[in-house]
Structures are given as structure tokens and as C-alpha cells.
C-alpha positions as CSV (number, residue, x, y, z in Angstrom):
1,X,-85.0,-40.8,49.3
2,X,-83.0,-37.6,50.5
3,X,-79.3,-37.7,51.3
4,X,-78.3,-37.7,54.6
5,X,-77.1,-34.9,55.8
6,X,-73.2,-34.7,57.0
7,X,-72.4,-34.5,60.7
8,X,-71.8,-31.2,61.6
9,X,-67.9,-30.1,61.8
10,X,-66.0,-29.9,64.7
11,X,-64.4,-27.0,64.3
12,X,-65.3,-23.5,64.4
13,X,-66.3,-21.8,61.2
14,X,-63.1,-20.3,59.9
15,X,-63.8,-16.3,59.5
16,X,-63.5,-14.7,55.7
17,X,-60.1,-14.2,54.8
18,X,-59.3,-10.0,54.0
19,X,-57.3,-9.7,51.1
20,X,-55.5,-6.2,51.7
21,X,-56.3,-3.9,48.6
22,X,-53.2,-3.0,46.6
23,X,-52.1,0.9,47.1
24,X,-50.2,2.6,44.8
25,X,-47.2,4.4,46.2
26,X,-49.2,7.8,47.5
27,X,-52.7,5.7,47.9
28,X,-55.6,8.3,46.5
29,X,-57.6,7.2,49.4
30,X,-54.8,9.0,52.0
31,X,-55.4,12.3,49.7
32,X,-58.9,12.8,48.7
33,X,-59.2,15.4,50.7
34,X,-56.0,17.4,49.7
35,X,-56.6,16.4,45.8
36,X,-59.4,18.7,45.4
37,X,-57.6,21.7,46.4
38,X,-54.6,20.7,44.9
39,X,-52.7,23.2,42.3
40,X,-51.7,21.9,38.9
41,X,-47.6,21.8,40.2
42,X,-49.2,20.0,42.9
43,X,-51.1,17.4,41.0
44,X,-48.2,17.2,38.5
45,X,-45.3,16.6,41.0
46,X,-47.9,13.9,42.7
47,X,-48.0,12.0,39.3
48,X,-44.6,11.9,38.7
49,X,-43.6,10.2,42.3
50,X,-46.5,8.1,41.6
51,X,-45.2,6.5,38.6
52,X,-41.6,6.5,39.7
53,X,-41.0,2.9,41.1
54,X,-42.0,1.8,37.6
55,X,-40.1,4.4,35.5
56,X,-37.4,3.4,37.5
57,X,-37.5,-0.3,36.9
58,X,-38.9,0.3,32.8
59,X,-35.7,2.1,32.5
60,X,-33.5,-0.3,34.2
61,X,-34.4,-3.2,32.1
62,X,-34.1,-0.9,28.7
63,X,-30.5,0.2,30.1
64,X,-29.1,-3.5,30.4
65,X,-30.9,-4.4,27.1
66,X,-29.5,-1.1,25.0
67,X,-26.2,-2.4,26.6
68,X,-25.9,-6.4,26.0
69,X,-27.7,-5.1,22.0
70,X,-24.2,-2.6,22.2
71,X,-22.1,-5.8,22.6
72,X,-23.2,-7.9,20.2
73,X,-22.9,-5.7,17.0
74,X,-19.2,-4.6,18.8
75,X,-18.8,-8.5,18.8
76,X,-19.6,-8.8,15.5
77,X,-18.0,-5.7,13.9
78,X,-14.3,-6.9,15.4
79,X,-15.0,-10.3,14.1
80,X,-11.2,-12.1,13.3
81,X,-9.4,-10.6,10.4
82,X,-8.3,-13.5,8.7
83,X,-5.8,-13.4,5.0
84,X,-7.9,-12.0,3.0
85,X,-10.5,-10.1,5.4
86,X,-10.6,-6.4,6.0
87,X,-12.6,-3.6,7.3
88,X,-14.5,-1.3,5.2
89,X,-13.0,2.5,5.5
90,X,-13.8,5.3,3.7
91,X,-11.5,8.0,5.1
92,X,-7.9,7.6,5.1
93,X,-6.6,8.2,8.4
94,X,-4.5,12.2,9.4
95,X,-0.7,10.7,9.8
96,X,2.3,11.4,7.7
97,X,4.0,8.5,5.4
98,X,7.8,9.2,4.4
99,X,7.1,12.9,5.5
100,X,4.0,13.8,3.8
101,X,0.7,14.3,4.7
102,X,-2.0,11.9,3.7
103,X,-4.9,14.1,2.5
104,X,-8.7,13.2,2.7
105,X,-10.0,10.1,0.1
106,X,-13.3,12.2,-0.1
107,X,-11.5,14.3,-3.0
108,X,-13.1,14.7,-6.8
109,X,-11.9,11.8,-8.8
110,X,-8.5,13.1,-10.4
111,X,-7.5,15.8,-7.9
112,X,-3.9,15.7,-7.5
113,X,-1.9,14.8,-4.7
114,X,1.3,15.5,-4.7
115,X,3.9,12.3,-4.0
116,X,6.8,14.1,-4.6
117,X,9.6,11.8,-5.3
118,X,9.5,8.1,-5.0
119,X,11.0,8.1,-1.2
120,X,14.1,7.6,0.2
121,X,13.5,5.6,3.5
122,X,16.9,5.7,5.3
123,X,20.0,4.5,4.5
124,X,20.9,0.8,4.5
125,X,24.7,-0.9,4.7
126,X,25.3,-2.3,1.5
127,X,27.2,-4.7,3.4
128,X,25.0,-6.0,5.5
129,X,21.7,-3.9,5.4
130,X,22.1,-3.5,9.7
131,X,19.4,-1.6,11.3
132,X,16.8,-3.0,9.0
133,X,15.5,-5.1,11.0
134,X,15.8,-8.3,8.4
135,X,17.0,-11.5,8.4
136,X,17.7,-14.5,6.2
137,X,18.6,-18.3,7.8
138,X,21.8,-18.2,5.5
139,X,23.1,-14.4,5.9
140,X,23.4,-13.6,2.3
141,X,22.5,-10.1,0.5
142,X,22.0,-6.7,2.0
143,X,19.7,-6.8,4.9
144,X,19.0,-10.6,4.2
145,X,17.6,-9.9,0.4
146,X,18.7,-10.7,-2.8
147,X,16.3,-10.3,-5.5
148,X,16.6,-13.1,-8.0
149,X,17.0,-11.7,-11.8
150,X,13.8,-11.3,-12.6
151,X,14.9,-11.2,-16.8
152,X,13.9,-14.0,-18.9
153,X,11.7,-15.5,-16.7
154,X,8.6,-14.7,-18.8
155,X,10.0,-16.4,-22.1
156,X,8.3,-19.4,-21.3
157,X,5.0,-17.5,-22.5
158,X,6.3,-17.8,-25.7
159,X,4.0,-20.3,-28.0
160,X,6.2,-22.0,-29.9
161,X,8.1,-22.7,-27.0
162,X,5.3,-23.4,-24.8
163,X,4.0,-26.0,-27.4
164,X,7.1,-27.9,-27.8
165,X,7.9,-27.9,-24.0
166,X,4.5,-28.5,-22.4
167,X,4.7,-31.8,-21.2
168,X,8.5,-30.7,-20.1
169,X,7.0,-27.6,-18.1
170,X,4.2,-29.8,-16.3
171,X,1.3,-29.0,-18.6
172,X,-0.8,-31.0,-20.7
173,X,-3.3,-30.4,-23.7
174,X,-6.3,-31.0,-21.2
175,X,-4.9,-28.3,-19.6
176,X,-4.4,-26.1,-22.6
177,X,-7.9,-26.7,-23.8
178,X,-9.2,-26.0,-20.5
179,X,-7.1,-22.3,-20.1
180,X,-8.8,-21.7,-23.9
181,X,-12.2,-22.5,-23.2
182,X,-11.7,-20.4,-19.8
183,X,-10.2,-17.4,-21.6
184,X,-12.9,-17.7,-24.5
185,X,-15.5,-16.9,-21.6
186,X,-13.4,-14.3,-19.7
187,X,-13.3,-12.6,-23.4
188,X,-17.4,-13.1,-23.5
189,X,-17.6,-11.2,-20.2
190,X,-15.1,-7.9,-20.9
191,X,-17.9,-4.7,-21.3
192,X,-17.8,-2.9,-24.2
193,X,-15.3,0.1,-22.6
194,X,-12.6,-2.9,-22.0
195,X,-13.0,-3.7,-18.3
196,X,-14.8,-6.7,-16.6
197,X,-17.0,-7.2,-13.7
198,X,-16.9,-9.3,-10.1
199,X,-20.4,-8.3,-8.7
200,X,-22.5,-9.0,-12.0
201,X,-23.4,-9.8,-15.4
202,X,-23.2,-13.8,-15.0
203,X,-24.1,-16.2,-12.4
204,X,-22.9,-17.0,-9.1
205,X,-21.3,-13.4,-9.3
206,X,-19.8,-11.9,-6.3
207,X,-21.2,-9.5,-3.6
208,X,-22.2,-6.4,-4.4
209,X,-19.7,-4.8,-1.5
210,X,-16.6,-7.2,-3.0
211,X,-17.1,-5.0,-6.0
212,X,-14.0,-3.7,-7.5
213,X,-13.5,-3.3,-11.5
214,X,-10.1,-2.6,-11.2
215,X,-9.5,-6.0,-9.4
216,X,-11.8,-8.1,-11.8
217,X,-9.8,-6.4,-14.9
218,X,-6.5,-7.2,-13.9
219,X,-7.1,-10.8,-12.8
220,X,-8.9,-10.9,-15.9
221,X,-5.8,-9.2,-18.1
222,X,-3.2,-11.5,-15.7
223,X,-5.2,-14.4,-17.3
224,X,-4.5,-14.1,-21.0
225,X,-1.0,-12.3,-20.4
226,X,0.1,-15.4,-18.4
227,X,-1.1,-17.6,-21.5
228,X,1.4,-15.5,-24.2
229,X,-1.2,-13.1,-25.2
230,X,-0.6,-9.4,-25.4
231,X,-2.2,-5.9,-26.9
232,X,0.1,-6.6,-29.7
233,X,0.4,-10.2,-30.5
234,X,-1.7,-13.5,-29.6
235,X,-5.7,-14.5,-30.1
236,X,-6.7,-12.8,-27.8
237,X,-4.6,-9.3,-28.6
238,X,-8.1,-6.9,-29.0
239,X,-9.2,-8.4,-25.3
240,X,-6.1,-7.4,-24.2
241,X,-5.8,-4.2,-25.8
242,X,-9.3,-3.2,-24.8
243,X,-8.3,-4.1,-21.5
244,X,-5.1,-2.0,-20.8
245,X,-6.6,0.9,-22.3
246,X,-9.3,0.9,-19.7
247,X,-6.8,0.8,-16.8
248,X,-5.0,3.2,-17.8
249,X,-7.8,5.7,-19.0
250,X,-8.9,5.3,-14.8
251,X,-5.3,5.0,-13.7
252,X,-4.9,8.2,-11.5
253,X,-2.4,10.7,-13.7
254,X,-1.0,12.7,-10.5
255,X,-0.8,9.5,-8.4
256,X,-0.7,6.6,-10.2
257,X,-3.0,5.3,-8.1
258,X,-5.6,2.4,-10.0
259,X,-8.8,2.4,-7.6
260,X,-11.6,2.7,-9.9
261,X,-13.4,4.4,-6.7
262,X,-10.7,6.6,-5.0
263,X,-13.9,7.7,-2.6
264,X,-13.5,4.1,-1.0
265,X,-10.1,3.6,-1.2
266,X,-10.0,1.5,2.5
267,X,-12.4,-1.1,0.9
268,X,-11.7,-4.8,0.8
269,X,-10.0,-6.0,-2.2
270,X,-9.3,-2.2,-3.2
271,X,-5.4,-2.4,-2.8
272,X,-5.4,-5.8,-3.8
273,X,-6.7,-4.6,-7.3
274,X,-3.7,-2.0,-7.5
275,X,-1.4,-4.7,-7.1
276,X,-2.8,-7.2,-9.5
277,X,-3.3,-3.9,-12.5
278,X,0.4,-2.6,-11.8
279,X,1.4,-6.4,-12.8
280,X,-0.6,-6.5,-15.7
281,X,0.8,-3.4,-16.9
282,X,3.9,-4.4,-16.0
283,X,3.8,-7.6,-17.8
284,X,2.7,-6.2,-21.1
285,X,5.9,-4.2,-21.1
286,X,7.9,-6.9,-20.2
287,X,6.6,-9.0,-22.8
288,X,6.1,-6.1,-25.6
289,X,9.1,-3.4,-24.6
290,X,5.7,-1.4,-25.9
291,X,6.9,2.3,-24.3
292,X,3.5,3.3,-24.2
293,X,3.3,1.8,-21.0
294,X,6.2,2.5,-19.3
295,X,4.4,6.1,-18.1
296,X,1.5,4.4,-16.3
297,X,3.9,1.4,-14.8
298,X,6.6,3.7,-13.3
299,X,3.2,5.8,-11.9
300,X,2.1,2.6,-9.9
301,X,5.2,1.6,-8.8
302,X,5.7,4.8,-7.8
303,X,2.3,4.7,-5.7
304,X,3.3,1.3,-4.1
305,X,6.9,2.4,-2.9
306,X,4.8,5.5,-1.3
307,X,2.2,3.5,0.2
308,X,4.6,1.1,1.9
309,X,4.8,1.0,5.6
310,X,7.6,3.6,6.1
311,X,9.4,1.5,8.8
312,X,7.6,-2.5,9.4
313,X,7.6,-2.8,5.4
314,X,4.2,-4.0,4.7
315,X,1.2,-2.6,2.7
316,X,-2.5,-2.7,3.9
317,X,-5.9,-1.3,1.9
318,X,-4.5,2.2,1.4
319,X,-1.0,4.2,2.3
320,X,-0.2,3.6,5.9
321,X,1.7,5.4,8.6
322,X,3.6,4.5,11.5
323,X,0.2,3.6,13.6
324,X,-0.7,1.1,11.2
325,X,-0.4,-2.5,10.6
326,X,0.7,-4.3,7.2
327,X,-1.1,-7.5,6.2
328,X,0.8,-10.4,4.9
329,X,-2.2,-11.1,1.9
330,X,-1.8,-7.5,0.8
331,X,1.9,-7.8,1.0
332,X,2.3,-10.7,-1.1
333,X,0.6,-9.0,-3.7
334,X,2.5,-5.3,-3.7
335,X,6.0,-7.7,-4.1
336,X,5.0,-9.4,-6.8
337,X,4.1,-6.3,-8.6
338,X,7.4,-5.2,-7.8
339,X,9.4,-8.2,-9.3
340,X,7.3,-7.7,-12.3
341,X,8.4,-4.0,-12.5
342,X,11.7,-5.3,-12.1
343,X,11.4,-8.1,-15.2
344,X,9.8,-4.6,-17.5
345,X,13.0,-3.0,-16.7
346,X,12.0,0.0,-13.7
347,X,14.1,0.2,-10.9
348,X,12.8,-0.6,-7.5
349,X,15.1,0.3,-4.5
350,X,16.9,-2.2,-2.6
351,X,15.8,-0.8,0.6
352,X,12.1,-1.3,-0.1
353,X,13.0,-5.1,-0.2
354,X,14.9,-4.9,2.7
355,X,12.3,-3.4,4.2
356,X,9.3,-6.1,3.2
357,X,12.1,-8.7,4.1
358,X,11.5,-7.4,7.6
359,X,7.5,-7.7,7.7
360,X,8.0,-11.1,6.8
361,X,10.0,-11.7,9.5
362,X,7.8,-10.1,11.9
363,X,4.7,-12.7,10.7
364,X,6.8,-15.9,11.1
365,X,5.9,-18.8,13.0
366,X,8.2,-21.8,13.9
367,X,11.3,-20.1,12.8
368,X,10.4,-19.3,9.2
369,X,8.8,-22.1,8.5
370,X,5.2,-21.0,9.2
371,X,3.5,-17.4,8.8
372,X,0.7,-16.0,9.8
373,X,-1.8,-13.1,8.9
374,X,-0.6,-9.7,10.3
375,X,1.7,-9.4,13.0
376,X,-0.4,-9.1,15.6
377,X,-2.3,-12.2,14.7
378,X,-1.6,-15.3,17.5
379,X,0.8,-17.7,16.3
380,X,-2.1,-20.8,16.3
381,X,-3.5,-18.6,13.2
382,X,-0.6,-19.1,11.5
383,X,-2.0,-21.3,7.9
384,X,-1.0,-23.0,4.9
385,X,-2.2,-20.5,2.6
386,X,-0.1,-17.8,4.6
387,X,3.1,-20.1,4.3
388,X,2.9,-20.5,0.6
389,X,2.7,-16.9,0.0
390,X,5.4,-15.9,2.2
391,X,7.6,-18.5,1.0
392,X,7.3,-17.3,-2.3
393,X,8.3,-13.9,-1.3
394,X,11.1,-15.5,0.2
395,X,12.4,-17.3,-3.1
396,X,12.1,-14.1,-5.1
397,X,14.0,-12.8,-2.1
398,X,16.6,-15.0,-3.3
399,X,16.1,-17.8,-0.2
400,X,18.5,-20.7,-1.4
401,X,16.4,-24.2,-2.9
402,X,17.3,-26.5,-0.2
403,X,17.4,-23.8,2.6
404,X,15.8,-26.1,5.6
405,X,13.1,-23.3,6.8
406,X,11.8,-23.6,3.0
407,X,11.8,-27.3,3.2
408,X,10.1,-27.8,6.1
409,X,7.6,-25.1,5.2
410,X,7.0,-27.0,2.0
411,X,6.4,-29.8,3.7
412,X,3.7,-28.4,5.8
413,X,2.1,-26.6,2.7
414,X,1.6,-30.3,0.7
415,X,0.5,-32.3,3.7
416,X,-2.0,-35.1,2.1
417,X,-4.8,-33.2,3.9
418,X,-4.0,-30.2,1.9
419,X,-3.5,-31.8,-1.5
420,X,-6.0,-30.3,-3.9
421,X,-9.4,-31.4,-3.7
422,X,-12.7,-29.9,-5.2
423,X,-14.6,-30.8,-2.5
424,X,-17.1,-29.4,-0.2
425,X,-15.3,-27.2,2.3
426,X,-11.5,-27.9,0.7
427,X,-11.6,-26.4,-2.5
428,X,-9.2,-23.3,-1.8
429,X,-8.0,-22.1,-5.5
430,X,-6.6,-19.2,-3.3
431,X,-3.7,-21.1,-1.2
432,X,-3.3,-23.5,-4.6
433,X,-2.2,-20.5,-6.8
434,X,0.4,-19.7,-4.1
435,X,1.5,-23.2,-3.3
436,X,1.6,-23.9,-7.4
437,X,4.6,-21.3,-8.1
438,X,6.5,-22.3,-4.7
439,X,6.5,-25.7,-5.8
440,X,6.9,-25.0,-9.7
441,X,9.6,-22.9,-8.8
442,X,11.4,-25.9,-6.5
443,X,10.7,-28.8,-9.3
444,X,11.3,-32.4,-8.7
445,X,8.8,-35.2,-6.9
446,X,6.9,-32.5,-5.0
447,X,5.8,-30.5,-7.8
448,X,4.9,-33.3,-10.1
449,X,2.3,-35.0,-7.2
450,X,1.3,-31.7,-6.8
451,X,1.0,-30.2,-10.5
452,X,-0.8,-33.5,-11.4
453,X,-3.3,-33.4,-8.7
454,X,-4.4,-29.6,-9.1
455,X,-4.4,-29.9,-13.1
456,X,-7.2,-33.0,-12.3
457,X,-8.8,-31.2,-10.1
458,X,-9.6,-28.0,-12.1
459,X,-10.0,-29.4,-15.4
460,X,-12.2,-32.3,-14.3
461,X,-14.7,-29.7,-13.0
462,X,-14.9,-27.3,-15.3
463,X,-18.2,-25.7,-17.0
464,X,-18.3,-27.6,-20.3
465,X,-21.6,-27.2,-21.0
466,X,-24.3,-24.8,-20.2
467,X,-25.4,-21.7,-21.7
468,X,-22.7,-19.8,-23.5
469,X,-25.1,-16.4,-23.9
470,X,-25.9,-13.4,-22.1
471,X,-26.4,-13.4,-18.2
472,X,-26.7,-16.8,-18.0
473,X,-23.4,-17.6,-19.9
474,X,-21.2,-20.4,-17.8
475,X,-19.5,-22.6,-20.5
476,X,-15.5,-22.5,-19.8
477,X,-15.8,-21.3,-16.5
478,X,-15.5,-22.5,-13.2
479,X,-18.4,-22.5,-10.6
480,X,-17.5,-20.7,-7.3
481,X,-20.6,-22.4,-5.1
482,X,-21.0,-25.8,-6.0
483,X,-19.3,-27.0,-3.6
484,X,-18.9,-24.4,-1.2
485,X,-14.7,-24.2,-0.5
486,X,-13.0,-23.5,2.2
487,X,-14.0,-20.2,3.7
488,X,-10.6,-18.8,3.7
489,X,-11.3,-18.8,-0.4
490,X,-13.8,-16.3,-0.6
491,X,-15.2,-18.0,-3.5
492,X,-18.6,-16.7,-2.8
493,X,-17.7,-13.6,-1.9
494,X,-15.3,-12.7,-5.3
495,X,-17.6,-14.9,-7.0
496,X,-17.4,-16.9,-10.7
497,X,-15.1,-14.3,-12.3
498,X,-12.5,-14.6,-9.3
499,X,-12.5,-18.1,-9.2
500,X,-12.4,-18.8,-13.1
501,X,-9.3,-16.3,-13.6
502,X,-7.5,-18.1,-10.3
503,X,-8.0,-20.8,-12.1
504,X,-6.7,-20.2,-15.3
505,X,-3.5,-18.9,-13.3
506,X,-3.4,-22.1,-11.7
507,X,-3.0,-24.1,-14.9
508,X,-0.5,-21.5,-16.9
509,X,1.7,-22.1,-13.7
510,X,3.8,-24.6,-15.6
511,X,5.2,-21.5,-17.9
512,X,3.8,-18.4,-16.5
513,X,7.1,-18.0,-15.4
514,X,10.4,-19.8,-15.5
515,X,11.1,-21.3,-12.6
516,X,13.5,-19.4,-10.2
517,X,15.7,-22.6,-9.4
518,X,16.1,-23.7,-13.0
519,X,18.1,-27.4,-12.3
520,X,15.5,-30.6,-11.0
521,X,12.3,-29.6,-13.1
């Protein structure tokens, strides 16, 4: 049987909807007649307002994405310069410096460049250095500075007295077995012309961009000089000969300069590395009274007093002017060279102290008890590995033991959360090597709880095994990834080399030097 039908609707049949066509802006339709008679200017001139609407809107939309792309990488290229962070240049900057005119990096390797005499930067009272610009909590010394006497303080290198005095001095013979076994691979990794590597050769080596040789054979030399060794006396006296002769085969002759690639002078770690070879050198006079030296460490001395800023005091990646900015990382490492030039015997003019007094001031925090990164930095940047190296500026400065800024900053810098740790995001061998000599240098309850727990620390994870051979060779070294440190160390970055020579510093802190304040050790 059929469905019934439905009952018809009571409404009227609803009449077809017209959808409207879609015209384009000039609808073809409008100009069929004219197209056909159209000339080609015509036609042309009819296409382009055609298509305009969506030209207009295509090129819109690529504007604002071209322009939010623009501030990203801009983001990202002016990420926060932090200690030991820094830009990649390849030009010096057109300025003067003391006078002179800073001529292009981009020369031939060895072309000279005339620094004149070391430079006279103004005159300072000898009374009370006024118009430098420096301070000192207590008033004492010109302009706030007096240099300790830098003189003796590397006799405690000496073997036989580092033998008989080591538990005396804070060592140990875990830690003497561990600084051997760490020099024994340092040794293993020197190339066959005398220098050493960051960026390769072993594993967990450092970037490719960190590369500097210079840098990785100084730390490398700083290593076995701090243990006693020289290129005349010691186990390790060929390793350290090899070593010096390299540096100063690339040391520049007109200059003194020792970038190992003067092309790229601006790079990261590139000043850093001038630093760290004019102490070596420096050292191996000190220790040897070897003249043969004495050339090639007056040359970078030299190059440091010219680089200096001429009126703020600091140092940054290459000579600066009066438009720049010093760094307080790069700093640290430009005075220590200078005390060492000063324990080898080669003058270094009061002013320039004076002046690097006065950089320090201008990256304080909390009085002096806190400093930051550059000057310009905000004061919340200010950090622990900061403080430590600008304290021990300060003691070599001549800053009096008990002084309270120094003993409040020392008790920020050994806070239980910064007691050494090799743990996953708190390993920071950098701020330990600092903290270590301000600390060595004081004596008494703080040093020992802190001497103890780095020693622990360091020896306990140590590479005592492993291969010994070739690229794979780890045995006596110190792994720079496992765990991942603090990122402030640039472990990863400098890689096993730069944390295995840290390191060894760390542990030959009990007689590297004598400590400043000799009383309460």
C-alpha cells in the first residue's frame, strides 16, 4: 500500500533565491564592448587596477610580517650582556685612545701599529689622587689605592715548601694527586708547536665561535706555573717551555698584542686570553728572573696600559675610547696581569690603578659591598660571582682585612646557597676561582668551610677513569656537561679544557699565592 500523500502547504511557494555573481573590481561584463578595441596601455593599465585591492592587502600582510620577523632577531641580537658575555666585532671602532688613533683590525697579521710610549693619562695628587674619581671606605693611598707588595707572594710555589706546608696552606694529598693527574692530561692535550686547544681535539670541547688558542694556552700554562713548574725547572719544565715559546712566537712584536687572530680582535674571550698570557709570561719571570722574557712581558703590559679606558678605567674586548664601556669580567682579568707584572719586577703606573679603582666604583652596588657587570648594568644584576672578583681587586688594592664593605661582601659571596656544589645548575668553577683567593687571602673559619667544601667537590668528580688516548682521552680531567652548571659558567661554551684548567687553579689556591693578609691562616 502507497503512502499517503502530505496535505498541501499553506503557504505560498517561496520563489528561488538569486545569489548575486561576484564582480571583480572593473566587472568584464561592463567592458566587453570596449575590450576588443582596447590598446595594449589600455589593457595593461586595466589589469593593474584590477588586481590592486589584492596587491594592496598581499603587501600589507608581508609589511607587518617583514616587520614583527625584524623584531625578533633585534630581540635576540641585544639579548643581556651578562659577566662573561660579549658581542662578536670584527672592526675596531674610528675614536682616539690617550691621543692616538685606533687603526682598522682588518690589517695583515704583524703590521705595525705604532703605540708610542706607554701613556701618561693626567696627573694625579700624590696626596690624595683628587680628580680621579676613586674612593676607598677607609681614605688611605693615592686616589684610594695602595697596591699591596706584590714580592714574595709566589714563594709558596716552591716544592719543598709546598710539601712540608700543605696541610698548613689548606691543601691535601687528594688534592695534589688530583692537580697531577689534571696536569698529566693538560700535558696530553698541548699540539706539537706548544699551544692547546678550547674548540677540539677531546670531548665535550667548546664551541667552535669560543675558539681562542691564545686563551686555552695560557690557562693551560697558568695551570702548571701555579703548581711550581716552569720552562726551567719542575716535571713538567718541556710543557712549559713548549708552551711560552708559542706565545711569544704569535705575540705581536710592534704591539705586544697576544690575539692569535688580530682579524677578530672584538671576539668573545679574545681580551680575556691577552690577560691570562701576559700573566703567564709574567709569572715565569717572576719565578725564573729568566730575561728572556722580560721583552715580551713589558710588550703586553705595555698593550694593556694602552688599551685601558683613558678616563672610566676599565678594559673591554679590544682598546676602547671615550664612547665605550669597560666590563667588570674583563677588568678583573687586565689587573691581575698587572700585579703579576708588578711581582716580575715591571713598573706599572700608579695612575692606572687609580684609574681601575674608579671603574670599580662605578659598578658597586650596596655601598661596596655588591658589584655588578658593567656600569650600565641595573643594580638587581648585581651577582656573587661579580662580588668576588671585585673584592679581590679591592684587596690587591690594598682594602684593609676587616674593612666592613669586605666583610659584608664576603658574607654574601659564601651564603650556604652558594657553597660549592657539583650539581646540576650550581656548579660555577668560574665565581669559585674568584671567591677561593678572596677567601684564601682573608684565612680563618671562612676559608677553611670553604677550602674544604670546594677541594670535595672537585676531587670527588674528577675523570679517573676513561680513555687516556687520542680524541677520546678524558682520564684526569674534569667534565664540563655532566651536570650542566650554572649558566653564568659557560662550561659548555669554553668546554673540558676551560673547566679542567679552572679547576686545577682552584685546588693550587692554597699556595698559588701567599696570602695578601698573612696573620689568621
Amino acid at each position: 500500500m502507497s503512502s499517503p500523500e502530505p496535505p498541501p502547504s499553506p503557504f505560498p511557494p517561496k520563489p528561488p533565491r538569486k545569489v548575486p555573481r561576484r564582480r571583480s573590481i572593473i566587472d568584464p561584463e561592463l567592458l566587453k564592448d570596449s575590450v576588443q578595441n582596447e590598446t595594449w596601455i589600455e589593457r595593461l593599465r586595466r589589469q593593474f587596477f584590477a588586481g590592486a585591492f589584492g596587491f594592496g592587502v598581499s603587501l600589507t600582510v608581508h609589511a607587518i610580517v617583514m616587520i614583527v620577523l625584524a623584531l625578533i632577531v633585534i630581540k635576540i641580537q641585544t639579548v643581556k650582556q651578562d659577566e662573561l658575555v660579549a658581542t662578536w666585532s670584527n672592526v675596531i671602532e674610528k675614536g682616539t685612545n690617550h691621543g692616538r688613533k685606533f687603526k682598522a683590525i682588518d690589517l695583515p697579521v704583524g703590521t705595525p701599529l705604532d703605540l708610542g710610549p706607554a701613556p701618561k693619562k693626567g696627573a694625579v695628587s700624590k696626596s690624595t689622587g683628587e680628580g680621579t674619581g676613586a674612593t676607598a671606605p677607609d681614605g688611605t693611598g693615592q686616589g684610594g689605592v695602595s697596591p699591596v707588595d706584590g714580592s714574595g707572594l709566589l714563594g709558596s710555589r716552591n716544592p719543598r715548601m709546598r710539601g712540608s706546608n700543605l696541610d698548613q696552606l689548606g691543601g691535601s694529598n687528594d688534592t695534589e694527586r688530583a692537580i697531577k693527574q689534571g696536569l698529566m692530561w693538560l700535558s696530553r692535550q698541548q699540539k706539537s708547536d706548544g699551544h692547546w686547544e678550547l674548540h677540539q681535539g677531546y670531548p665535550d670541547h667548546g664551541f667552535p665561535w669560543a675558539k681562542t688558542d691564545t686563551g686555552a694556552t695560557a690557562l693551560s700554562l697558568m695551570a702548571f706555573l701555579g703548581q711550581g713548574n716552569t720552562h726551567q725547572n719542575g716535571e713538567f719544565a718541556e710543557v712549559v717551555k713548549k708552551g711560552l715559546t708559542w706565545l711569544q712566537a704569535i705575540q705581536d712584536p710592534e704591539t705586544g698584542d697576544f690575539h692569535d687572530m688580530r682579524r677578530e680582535e672584538g671576539r668573545e674571550g679574545a681580551f680575556y686570553a691577552h690577560s691570562m698570557a701576559t700573566i703567564a709570561i709574567c709569572e715565569a719571570l717572576a719565578l725564573t728572573e729568566d730575561q728572556q722574557l722580560k721583552q715580551s712581558a713589558e710588550k703586553a703590559v705595555k698593550y694593556l696600559l694602552y688599551s685601558q679606558h683613558p678616563e672610566n678605567g676599565g678594559w673591554k674586548f679590544r682598546p676602547i675610547n671615550k664612547l665605550m664601556v669597560g666590563d667588570l669580567a674583563v677588568t678583573g682579568w687586565a689587573l691581575m696581569a698587572l700585579h703579576t707584572a708588578r711581582m716580575a719586577g715591571i713598573d706599572v703606573p700608579h695612575e692606572d690603578f687609580v684609574r681601575a679603582s674608579a671603574f670599580l666604583d662605578s659598578v658597586k652596588v650596596r655601598g661596596m659591598s655588591r658589584y655588578k657587570f658593567e656600569p650600565i648594568s641595573p643594580d638587581n644584576q648585581a651577582s656573587a660571582a661579580m662580588t668576588a672578583e671585585a673584592i679581590l681587586c679591592r684587596q690587591w688594592f690594598g682594602w684593609p682585612k676587616n674593612l666592613p664593605e669586605m666583610v659584608e661582601g664576603v658574607r654574601y659571596i659564601t651564603t650556604d646557597d652558594l657553597m660549592p656544589s657539583w650539581t646540576e645548575g650550581k656548579r660555577n668553577v668560574f665565581r669559585w676561582y674568584y671567591t677561593s683567593q678572596v677567601l684564601h687571602n682573608i684565612g680563618g673559619e671562612d676559608w677553611k668551610r670553604w677550602g674544604i667544601a670546594v677541594r670535595n667537590a672537585i676531587v670527588k668528580n674528577q675523570n679517573i677513569s676513561g680513555s687516556g688516548k687520542g680524541a677520546q682521552d678524558v682520564r684526569g680531567s674534569w667534565n664540563s656537561t655532566s651536570p650542566v652548571g650554572d649558566p653564568r659558567e659557560f662550561a659548555e661554551k669554553g668546554g673540558r679544557l676551560y673547566i679542567t684548567a679552572l679547576c686545577i687553579l682552584i685546588l693550587e689556591t692554597p699556595y698559588r699565592h701567599q696570602a695578601i693578609y698573612a696573620a689568621d691562616k
